[in-house]
DOZA-787390 format. One record per residue (C-alpha): x, y, z; residue number from 0. Coordinates in pm, 1 decimal, m for minus. Layout:
N
<atom x="X" y="Y" z="Z" num="NUM"/>
...
//
This chain:
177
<atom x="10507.9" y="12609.2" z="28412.1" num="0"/>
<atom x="10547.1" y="12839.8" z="28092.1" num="1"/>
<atom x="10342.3" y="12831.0" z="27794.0" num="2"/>
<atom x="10558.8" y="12765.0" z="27552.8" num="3"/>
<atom x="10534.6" y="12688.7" z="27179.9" num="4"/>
<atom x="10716.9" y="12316.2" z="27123.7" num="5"/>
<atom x="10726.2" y="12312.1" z="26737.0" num="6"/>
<atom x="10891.0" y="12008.4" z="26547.1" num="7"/>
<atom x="11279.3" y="12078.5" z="26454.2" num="8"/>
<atom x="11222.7" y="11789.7" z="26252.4" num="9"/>
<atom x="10963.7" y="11573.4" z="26036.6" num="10"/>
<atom x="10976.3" y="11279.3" z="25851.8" num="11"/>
<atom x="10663.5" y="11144.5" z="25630.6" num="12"/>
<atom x="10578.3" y="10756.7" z="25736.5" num="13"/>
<atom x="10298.7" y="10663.0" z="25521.8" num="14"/>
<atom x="10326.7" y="10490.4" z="25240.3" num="15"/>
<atom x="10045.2" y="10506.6" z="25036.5" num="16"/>
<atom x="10110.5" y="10895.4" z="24931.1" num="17"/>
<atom x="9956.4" y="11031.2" z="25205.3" num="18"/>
<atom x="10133.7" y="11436.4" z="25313.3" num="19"/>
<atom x="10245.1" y="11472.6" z="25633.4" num="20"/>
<atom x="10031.8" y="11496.8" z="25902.3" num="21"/>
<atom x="10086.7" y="11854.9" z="26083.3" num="22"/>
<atom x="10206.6" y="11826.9" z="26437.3" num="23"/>
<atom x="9921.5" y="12126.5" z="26511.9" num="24"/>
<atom x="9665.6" y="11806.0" z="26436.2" num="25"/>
<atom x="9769.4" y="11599.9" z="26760.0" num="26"/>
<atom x="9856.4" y="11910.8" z="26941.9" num="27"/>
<atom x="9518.3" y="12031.7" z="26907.4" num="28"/>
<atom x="9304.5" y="11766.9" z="26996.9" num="29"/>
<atom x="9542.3" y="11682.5" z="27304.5" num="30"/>
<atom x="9450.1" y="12055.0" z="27418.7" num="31"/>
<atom x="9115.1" y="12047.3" z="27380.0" num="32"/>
<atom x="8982.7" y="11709.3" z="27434.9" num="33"/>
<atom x="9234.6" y="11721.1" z="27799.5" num="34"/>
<atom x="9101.4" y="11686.6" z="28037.8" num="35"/>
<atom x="8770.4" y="11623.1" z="27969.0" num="36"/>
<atom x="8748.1" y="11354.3" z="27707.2" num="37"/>
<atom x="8763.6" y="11000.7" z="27823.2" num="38"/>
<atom x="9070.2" y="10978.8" z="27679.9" num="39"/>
<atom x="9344.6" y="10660.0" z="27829.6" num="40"/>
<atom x="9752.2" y="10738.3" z="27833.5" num="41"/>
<atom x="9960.0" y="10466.6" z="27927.3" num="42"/>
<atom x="10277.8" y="10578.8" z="27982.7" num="43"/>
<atom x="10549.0" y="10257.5" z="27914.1" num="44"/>
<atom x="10893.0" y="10276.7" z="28112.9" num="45"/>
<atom x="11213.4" y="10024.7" z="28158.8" num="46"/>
<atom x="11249.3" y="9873.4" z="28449.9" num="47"/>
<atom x="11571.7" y="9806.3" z="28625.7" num="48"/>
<atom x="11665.7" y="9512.9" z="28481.1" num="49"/>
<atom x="11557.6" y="9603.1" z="28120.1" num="50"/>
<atom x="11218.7" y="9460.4" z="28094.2" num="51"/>
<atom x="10940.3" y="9691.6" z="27980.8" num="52"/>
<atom x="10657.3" y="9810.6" z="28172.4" num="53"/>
<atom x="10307.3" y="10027.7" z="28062.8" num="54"/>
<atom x="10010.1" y="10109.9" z="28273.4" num="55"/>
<atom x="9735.5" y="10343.2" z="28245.7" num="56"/>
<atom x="9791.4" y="10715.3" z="28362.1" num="57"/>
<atom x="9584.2" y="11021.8" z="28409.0" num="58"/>
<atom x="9675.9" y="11256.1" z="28173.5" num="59"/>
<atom x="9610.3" y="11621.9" z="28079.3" num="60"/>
<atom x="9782.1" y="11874.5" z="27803.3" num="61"/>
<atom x="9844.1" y="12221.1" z="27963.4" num="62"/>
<atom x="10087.4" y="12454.6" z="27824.9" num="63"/>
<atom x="10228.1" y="12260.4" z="27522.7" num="64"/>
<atom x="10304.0" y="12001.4" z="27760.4" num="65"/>
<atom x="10203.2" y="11691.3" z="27872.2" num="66"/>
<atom x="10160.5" y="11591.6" z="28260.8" num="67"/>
<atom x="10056.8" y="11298.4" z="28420.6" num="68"/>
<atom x="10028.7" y="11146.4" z="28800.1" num="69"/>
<atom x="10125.2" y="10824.5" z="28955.8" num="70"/>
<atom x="10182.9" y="10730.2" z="29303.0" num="71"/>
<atom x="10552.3" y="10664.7" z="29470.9" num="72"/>
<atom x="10481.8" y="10307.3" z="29520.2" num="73"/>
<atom x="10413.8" y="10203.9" z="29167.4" num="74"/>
<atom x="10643.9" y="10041.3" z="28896.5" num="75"/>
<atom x="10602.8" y="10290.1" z="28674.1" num="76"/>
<atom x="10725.2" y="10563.7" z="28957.9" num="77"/>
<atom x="10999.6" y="10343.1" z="29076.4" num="78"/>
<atom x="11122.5" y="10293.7" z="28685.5" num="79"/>
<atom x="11090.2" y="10650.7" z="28623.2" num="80"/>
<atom x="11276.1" y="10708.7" z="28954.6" num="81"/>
<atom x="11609.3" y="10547.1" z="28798.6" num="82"/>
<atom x="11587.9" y="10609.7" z="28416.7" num="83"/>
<atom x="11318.0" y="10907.8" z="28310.0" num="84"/>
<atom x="11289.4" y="10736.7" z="27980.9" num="85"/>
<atom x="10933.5" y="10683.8" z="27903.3" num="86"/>
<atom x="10706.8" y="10676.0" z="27612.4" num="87"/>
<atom x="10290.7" y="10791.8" z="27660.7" num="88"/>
<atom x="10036.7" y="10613.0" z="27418.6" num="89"/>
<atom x="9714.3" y="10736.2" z="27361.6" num="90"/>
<atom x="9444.0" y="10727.9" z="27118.8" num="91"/>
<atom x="9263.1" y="11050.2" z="26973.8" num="92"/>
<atom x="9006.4" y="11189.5" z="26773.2" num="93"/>
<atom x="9110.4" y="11040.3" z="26476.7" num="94"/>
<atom x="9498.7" y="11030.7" z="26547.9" num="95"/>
<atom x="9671.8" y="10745.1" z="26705.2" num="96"/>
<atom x="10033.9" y="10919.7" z="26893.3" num="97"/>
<atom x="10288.8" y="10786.2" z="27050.2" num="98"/>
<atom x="10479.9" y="11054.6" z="27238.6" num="99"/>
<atom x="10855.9" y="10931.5" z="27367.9" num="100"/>
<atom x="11050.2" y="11118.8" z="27617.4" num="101"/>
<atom x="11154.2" y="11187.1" z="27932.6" num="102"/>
<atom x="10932.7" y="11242.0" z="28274.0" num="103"/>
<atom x="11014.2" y="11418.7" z="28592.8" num="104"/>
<atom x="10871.8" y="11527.8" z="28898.6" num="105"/>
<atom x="10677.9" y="11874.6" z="28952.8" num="106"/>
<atom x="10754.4" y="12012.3" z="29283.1" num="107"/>
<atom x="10670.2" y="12372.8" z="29197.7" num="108"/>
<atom x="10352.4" y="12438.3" z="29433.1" num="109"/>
<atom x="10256.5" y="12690.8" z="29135.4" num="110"/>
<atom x="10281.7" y="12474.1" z="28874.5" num="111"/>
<atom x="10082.2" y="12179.2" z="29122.1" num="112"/>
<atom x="9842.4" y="12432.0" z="29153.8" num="113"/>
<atom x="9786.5" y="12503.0" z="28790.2" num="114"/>
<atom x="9776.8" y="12129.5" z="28715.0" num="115"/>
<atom x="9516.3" y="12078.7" z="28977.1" num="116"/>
<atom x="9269.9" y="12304.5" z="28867.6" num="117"/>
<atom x="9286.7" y="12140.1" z="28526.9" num="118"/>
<atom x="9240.3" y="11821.9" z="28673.4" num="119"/>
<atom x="8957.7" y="11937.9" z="28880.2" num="120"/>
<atom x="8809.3" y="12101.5" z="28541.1" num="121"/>
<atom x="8769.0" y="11691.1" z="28422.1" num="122"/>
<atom x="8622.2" y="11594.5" z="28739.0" num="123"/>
<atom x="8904.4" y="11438.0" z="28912.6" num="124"/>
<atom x="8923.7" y="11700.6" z="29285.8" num="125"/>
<atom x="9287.6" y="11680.2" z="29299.5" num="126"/>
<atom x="9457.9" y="11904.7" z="29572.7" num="127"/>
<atom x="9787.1" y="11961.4" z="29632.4" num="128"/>
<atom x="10004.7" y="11813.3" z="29894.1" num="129"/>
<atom x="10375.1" y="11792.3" z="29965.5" num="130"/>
<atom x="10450.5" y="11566.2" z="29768.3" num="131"/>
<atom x="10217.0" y="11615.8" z="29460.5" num="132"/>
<atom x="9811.6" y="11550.8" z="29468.0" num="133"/>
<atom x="9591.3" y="11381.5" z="29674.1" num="134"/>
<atom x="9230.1" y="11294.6" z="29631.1" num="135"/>
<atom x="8906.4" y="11148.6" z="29716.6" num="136"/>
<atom x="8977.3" y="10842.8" z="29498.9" num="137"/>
<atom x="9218.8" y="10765.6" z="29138.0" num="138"/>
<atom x="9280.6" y="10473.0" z="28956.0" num="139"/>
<atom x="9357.9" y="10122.6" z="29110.0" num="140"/>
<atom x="9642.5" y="10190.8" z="28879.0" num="141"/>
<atom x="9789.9" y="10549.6" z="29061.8" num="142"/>
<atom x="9832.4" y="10364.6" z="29398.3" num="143"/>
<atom x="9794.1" y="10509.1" z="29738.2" num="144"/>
<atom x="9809.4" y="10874.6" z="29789.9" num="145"/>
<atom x="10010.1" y="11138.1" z="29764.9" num="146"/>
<atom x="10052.6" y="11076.6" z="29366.1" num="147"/>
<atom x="10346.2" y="11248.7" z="29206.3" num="148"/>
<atom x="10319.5" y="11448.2" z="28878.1" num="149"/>
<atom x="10523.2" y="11426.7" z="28608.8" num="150"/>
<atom x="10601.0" y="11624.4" z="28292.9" num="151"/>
<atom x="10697.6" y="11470.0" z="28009.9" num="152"/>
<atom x="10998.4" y="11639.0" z="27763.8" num="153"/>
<atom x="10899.3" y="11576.7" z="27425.1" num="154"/>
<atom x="11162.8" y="11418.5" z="27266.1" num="155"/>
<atom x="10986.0" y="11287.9" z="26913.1" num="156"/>
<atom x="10642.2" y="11205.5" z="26841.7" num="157"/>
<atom x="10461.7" y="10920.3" z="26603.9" num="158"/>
<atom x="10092.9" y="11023.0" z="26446.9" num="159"/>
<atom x="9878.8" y="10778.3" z="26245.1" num="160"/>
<atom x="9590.4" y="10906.9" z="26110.4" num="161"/>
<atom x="9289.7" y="10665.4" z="26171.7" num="162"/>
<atom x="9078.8" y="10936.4" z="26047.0" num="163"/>
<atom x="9029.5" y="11190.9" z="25703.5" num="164"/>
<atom x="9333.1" y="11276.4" z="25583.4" num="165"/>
<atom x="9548.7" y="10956.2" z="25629.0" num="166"/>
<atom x="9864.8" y="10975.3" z="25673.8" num="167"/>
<atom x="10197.1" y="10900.4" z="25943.9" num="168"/>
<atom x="10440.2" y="11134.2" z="26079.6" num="169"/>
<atom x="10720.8" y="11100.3" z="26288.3" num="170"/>
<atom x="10779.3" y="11457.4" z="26446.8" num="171"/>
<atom x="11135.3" y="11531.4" z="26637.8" num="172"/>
<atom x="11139.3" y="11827.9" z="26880.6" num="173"/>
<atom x="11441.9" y="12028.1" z="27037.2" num="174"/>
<atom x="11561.0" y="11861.5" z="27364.1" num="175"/>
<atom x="11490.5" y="12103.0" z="27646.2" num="176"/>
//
């Protein structure tokens, strides 16, 4: 897990009343420091199989210009993300509605688990690492049973809508990694 910086190769202005640009440093922000300790709700959205769309509610958390989340083996959104890593994560911030599209895969680095876990645990959820990914005391009806995997999502382009002083909607592409 490297701290990276993930700037925008691209940005393209949405609103259209006159509003600038919304910098990508305004969602970016507010993910890091309202993760993981905001009641914040992701839902991540995937494709099933046979094309039909799927969303649920994840546990989420921003750590290293990067956002993870967990859900367990057994769930749809696992199994989707198990044949086509396509996703998209939804969430709503201070001020900023974002829609972040990309793709999600499995972290298996016991490091990395690590580092996730303790920012979990930071939010109150007492994730430890297993095998597999985390385990816990109790989740969300929504995770499934344990272990839970944890996924990172690749930032392929985000959507920002200002609900808040200064309006405005941006559409920000990133560099696929």
């Amino acid at each position: 897990m490297t701290d990276s910086t993930h700037e925008p190769i691209a940005t393209r202005n949405l609103d259209q009343y006159g509003s600038a640009e919304l910098p990508w440093s305004r969602a970016r922000d507010i993910l890091a420091a309202d993760t993981p300790k905001a009641d914040l709700t992701f839902f991540v959205a995937t494709v099933r199989p046979d094309g039909r769309p799927h969303s649920a509610g994840v546990g989420a958390v921003w750590v290293a210009d990067a956002l993870y989340f967990v859900s367990g083996p057994g769930t749809r959104k696992s199994r989707n993300l198990a044949v086509n890593p396509a996703c998209t994560v939804s969430v709503r911030l201070r001020g900023v509605d974002l829609v972040l599209e990309g793709s999600a895969h499995r972290v298996t680095e016991a490091a990395s688990l690590e580092r996730l876990a303790e920012v979990y645990r930071s939010g109150g959820w007492p994730a430890t690492v297993t095998e597999e990914g985390f385990t816990a005391p109790f989740t969300a009806p929504s995770a499934g049973p344990p272990p839970w995997y944890v996924y990172r999502l690749t930032l392929h382009s985000a959507v920002g809508v200002a609900t808040a002083e200064p309006h405005g909607a941006t559409r920000w592409d990133f560099p696929h990694q």
